[in-house]
N, C-alpha and C positions, 0 to 999 in steps of 0.2 A: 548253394549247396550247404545244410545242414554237417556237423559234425558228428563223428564217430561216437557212437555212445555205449557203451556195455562192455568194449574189447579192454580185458585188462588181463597181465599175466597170471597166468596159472590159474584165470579162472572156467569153469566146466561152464559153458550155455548148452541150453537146450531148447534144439533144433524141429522141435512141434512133431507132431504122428509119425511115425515111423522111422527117426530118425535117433540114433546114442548120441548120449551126452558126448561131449571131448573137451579136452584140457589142451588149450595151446601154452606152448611153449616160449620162454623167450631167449632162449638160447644159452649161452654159455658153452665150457669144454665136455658136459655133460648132457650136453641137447643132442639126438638121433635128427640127423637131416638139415644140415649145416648150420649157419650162424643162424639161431631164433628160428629155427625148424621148429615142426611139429612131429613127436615120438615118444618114444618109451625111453627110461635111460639107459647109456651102455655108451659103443666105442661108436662114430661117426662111419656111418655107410657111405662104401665110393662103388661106382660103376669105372672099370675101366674097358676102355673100347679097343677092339683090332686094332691091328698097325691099318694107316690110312682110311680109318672108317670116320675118324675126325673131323672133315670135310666140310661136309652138311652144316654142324654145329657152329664151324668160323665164318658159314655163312650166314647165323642166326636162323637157322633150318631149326624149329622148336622139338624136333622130333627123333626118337633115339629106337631103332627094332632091334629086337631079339638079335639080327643074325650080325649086330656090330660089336656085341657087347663079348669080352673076352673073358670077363670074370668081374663078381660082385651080384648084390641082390637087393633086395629090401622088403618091407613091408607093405601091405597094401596102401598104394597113398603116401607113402613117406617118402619125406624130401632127403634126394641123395645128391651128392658129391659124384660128377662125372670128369673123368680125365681119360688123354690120349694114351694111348700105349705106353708112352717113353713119361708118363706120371703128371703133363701138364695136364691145370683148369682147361674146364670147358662149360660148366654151365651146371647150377644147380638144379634139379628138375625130379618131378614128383614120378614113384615109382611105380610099375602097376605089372605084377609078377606073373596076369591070366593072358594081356594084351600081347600083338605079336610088334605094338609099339610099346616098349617096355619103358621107355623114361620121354615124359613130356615139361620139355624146358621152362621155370620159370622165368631163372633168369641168366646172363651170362657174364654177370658184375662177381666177381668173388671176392667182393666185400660186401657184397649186399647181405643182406640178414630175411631169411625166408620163412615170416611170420604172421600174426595175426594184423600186423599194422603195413605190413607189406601189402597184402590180399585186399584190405580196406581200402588202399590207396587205389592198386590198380584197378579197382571198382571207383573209385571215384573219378578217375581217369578218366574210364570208356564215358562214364556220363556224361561230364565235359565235352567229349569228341562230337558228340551229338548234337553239342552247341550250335558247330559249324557249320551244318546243314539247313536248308529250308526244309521242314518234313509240313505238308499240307494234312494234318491226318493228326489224330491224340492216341495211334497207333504207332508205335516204333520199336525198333528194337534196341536195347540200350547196354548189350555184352551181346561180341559174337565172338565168341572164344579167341584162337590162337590170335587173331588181329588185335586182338584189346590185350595181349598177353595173360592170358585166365584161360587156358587150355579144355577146350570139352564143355565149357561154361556157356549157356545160351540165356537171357533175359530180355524177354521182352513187356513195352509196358502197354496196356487197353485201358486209356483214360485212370483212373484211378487203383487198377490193379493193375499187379506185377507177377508174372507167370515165368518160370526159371526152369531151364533142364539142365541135368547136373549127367554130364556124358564121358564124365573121366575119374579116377581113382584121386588125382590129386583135389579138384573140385571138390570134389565128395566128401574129403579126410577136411574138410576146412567150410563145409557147408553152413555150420551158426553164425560163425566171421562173416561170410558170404550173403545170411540171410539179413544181420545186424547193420554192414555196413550197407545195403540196399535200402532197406526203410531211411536208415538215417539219412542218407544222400538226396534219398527223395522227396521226404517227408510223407509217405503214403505209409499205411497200416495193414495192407495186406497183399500177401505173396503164398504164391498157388504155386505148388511141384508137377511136374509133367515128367519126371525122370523113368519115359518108357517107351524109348528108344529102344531101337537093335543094340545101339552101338552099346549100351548097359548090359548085355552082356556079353559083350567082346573083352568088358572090363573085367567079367565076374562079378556083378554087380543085379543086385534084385533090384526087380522095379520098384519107384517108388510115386503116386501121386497122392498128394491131401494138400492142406492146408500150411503150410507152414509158420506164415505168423496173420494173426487175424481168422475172422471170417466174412463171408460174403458166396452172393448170388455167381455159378460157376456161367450163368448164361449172359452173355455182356453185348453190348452194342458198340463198336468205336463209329467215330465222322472220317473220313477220307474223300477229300476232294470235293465236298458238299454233298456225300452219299452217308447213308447212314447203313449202317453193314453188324449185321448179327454172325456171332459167333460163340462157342461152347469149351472154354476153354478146358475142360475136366476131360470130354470125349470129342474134341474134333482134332484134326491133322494138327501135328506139330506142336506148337503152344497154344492152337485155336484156329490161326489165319494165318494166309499166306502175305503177311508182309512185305516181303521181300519183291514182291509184283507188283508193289504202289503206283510207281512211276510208268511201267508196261501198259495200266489199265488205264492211268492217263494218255498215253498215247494211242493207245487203240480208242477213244472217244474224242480222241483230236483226228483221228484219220476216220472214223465214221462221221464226224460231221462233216471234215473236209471234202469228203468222198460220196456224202451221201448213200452209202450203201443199201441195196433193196433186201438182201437176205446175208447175216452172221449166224456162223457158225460157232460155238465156244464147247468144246470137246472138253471132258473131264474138269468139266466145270465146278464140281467143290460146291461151295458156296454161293456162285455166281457173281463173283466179282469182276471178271472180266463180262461176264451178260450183263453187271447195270452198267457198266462203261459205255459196253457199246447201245446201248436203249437210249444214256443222256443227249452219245453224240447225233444218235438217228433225229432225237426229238429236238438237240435244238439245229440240226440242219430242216427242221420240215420238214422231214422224211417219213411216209407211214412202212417202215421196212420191218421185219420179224427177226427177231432173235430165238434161235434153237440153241436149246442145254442139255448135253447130256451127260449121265454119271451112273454108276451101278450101283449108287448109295442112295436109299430111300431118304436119312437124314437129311444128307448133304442135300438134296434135290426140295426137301422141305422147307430150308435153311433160305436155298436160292429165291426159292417161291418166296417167301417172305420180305428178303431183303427186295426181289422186284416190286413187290406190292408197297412197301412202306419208304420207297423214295420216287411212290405216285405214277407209275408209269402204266398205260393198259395193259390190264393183262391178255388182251388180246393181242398183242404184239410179242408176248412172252414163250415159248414151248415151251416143255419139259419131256422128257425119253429118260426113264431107268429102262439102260440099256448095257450093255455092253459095247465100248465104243470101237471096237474094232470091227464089230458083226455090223454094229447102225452102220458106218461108214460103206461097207460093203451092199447092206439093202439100199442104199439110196443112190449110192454108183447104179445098181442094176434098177433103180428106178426113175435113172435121167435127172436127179438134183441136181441142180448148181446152187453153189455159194458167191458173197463176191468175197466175202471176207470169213478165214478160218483160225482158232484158236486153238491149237494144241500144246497142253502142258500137262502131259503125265506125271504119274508118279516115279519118284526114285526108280528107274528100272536097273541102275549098276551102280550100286555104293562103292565099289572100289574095281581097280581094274584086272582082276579075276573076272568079274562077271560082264566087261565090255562087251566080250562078244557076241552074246549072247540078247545083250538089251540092243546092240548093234541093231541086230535085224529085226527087233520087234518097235526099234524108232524107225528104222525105214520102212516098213511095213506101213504102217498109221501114217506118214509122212507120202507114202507113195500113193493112198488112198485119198488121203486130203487133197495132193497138186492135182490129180483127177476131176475130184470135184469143184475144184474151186473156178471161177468164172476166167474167161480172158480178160485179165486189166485188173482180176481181184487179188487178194492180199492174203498170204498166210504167215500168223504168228506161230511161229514154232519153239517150244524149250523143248532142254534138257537139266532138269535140276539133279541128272547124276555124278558124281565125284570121281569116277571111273569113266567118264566120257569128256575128253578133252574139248574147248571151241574147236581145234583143226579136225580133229575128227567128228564131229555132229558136222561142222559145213562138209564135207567128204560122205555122210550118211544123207546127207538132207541132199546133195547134189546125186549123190547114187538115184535114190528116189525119184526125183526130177528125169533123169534119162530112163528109170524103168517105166514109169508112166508117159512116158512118150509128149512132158511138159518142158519148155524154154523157160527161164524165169531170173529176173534179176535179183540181185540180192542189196536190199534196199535200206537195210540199218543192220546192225549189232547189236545185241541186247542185251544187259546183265540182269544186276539186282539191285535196288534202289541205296543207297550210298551207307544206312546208316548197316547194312550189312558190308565192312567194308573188305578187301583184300589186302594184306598188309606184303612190302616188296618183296619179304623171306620168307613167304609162305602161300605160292601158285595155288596150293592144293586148295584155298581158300575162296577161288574162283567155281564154287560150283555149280550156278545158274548160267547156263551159256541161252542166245536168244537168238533168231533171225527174222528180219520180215523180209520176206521172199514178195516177191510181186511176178504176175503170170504174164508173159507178154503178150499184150494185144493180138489179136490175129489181122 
């Protein structure tokens, strides 16, 4: 790991297109936002919370809403001073006055000093952490916010560039720190903003994407598992690619070759990363079997085309349906299709659990249509990448399904998200790709 280069007090960076300059602070009895905060000067901002709303915070719960907070405020992004009712520490943590999460925890040392050398460190941290891991791929994620402690903060790296969403008020207020200590850690020269999320304005926060340090081609290629896989990181999902699915698409081409499968399904297929998975495992089982994809994105489905063609495989083995996949699933039910093997991974349908119920039945829907289709003895991969839909409840939706369609089926793995997305123990909320491979019992 290179060292920190550029971060000195009181000096203003700047943060490339569309971003103000800022002055970090190094603290003292005239810093706004504790020891070596960053702020304006004046008297030191504290949040203090209800009686018993404390709780959370001694559990290292990063997270502070609206309806705990008894009195106090801040600026957008500035690091406050939170305490219990009766005036104990609790955790310094960055302000965000629009959210109905109003303070997200840096840190809960109250001697720590909450600055531009702090923020560097904890970016050099999460790097590290990814040491630990085998990642087969020059795709990773290398910041997943609240587990790396860098709240709202997402970086992921595609071989030589660094693509960053910046999803919270305190990230945001410390974004040059953020973009400085990232090259240096890396030693790479360019970083691409994707800050255009929902959750951006839950913050009150404009979107932002361009360039932020460097330039380069937004259209990239990463390797994954000896596949070679196109992606746009300026206009496709997320930061570009769904990372977080590395390890799924390894297993779904260890279970097609194992299995030999004569026909895969891969619904809302993206990019087709799950469709060359399963193509490598058909081909090296000696299998001449067909893979269908389907997407209601023209792009996406170009994108797919692509990567099947440029890691060699017929494309005669290949479909493609810009469809809508709830409608395809239902014309091919009433056309007597079987799969043996089915991929279902929607999009986000319930960001938070307000909207559970509601994506509830539109996962058991598509899930009730899937076990339909799928063969006696075949497999369906099922997610849920919403934050509102807990594992016990998607297995209880995915079982509902299973009994409206009139299918028995065992439940044959658990699935997450590939490691370098990790879960950290004081923050559940963290778990938000839940997975199952269901198998249909034999008749």
């Amino acid at each position: 790991m290179g060292s920190l280069q550029g971060v000195k007090a009181g000096e203003v960076y700047a943060s490339g297109p569309r971003v103000k300059s800022l002055t970090i602070g190094r603290g003292g009895p005239d810093t706004v936002g504790g020891p070596g905060g960053v702020g304006t000067i004046g008297a030191m901002k504290t949040i203090r919370l209800r009686p018993g709303r404390e709780r959370s915070l001694l559990r290292r719960h990063p997270w502070v809403f609206e309806s705990a907070i008894a009195k106090g405020g801040g600026d957008v992004g500035e690091t406050v001073r939170v305490v219990s009712s009766d005036e104990q520490f609790l955790a310094w943590g960055a302000f965000s006055p629009a959210s109905r999460i109003r303070v997200r925890a840096w840190s809960f040392d109250e001697g720590q000093r909450i600055d531009a050398e702090f923020i560097a460190a904890a970016c050099a941290r999460a790097l590290r952490a990814r040491d630990l891991w085998a990642i087969d791929s020059d795709g990773r994620r290398l910041i997943h916010g609240e587990a790396d402690g860098l709240p709202g903060l997402i970086v992921d790296r595609y071989g030589d560039t660094l693509v960053a969403q910046f999803g919270s008020a305190g990230v945001e207020r410390f974004k040059p720190v953020i973009a400085d200590a990232l090259l240096a850690h890396t030693g790479l020269t360019r970083l691409y903003e994707r800050s255009d999320a929902a959750v951006r304005q839950l913050e009150g926060l404009p979107e932002a994407t361009d360039w932020l340090r460097g330039q380069g081609p937004t259209e990239l290629q990463l390797r994954e598992h000896g596949w070679r896989l196109r992606l746009d990181i300026a206009h496709g999902h997320k930061t570009g690619f769904y990372l977080d699915q590395r390890d799924n698409r390894a297993l779904l081409a260890a279970h097609a070759r194992q299995r030999g499968f004569g026909r895969v399904l891969n619904c809302y297929c993206y990019s087709g990363g799950f469709s060359v998975a399963a193509l490598q495992g058909l081909r090296e089982a000696g299998v001449a079997g067909e893979v269908v994809s389907i997407d209601s994105s023209a792009p996406a489905l170009a994108l797919a085309r692509a990567n099947v063609a440029d890691n060699g495989f017929d494309p005669a083995r290949a479909r493609f349906l810009d469809a809508d996949v709830n409608a395809a699933l239902r014309e091919m039910l009433a056309a007597g299709e079987r799969f043996d093997a089915i991929v279902l991974d929607p999009p986000k349908l319930a960001p938070t659990v307000a909207h559970a119920e509601r994506a509830a039945r539109a996962y058991k829907d598509i899930n009730r249509l899937a076990l339909k289709l799928l063969a006696p003895g075949g497999e369906l991969f099922t997610f849920s990448c919403s934050g509102g839909i807990s594992a016990d409840l998607f297995h209880k939706i995915v079982a509902s399904a299973g009994a409206d369609a009139g299918v028995d089926a065992y439940i044959a793995q658990r699935l997450g998200a590939a490691p370098d997305h990790p879960m950290s123990l004081a923050f559940p909320e963290g778990e938000y790709l839940k997975g199952l491979v269901v198998v249909r019992k034999p008749d």
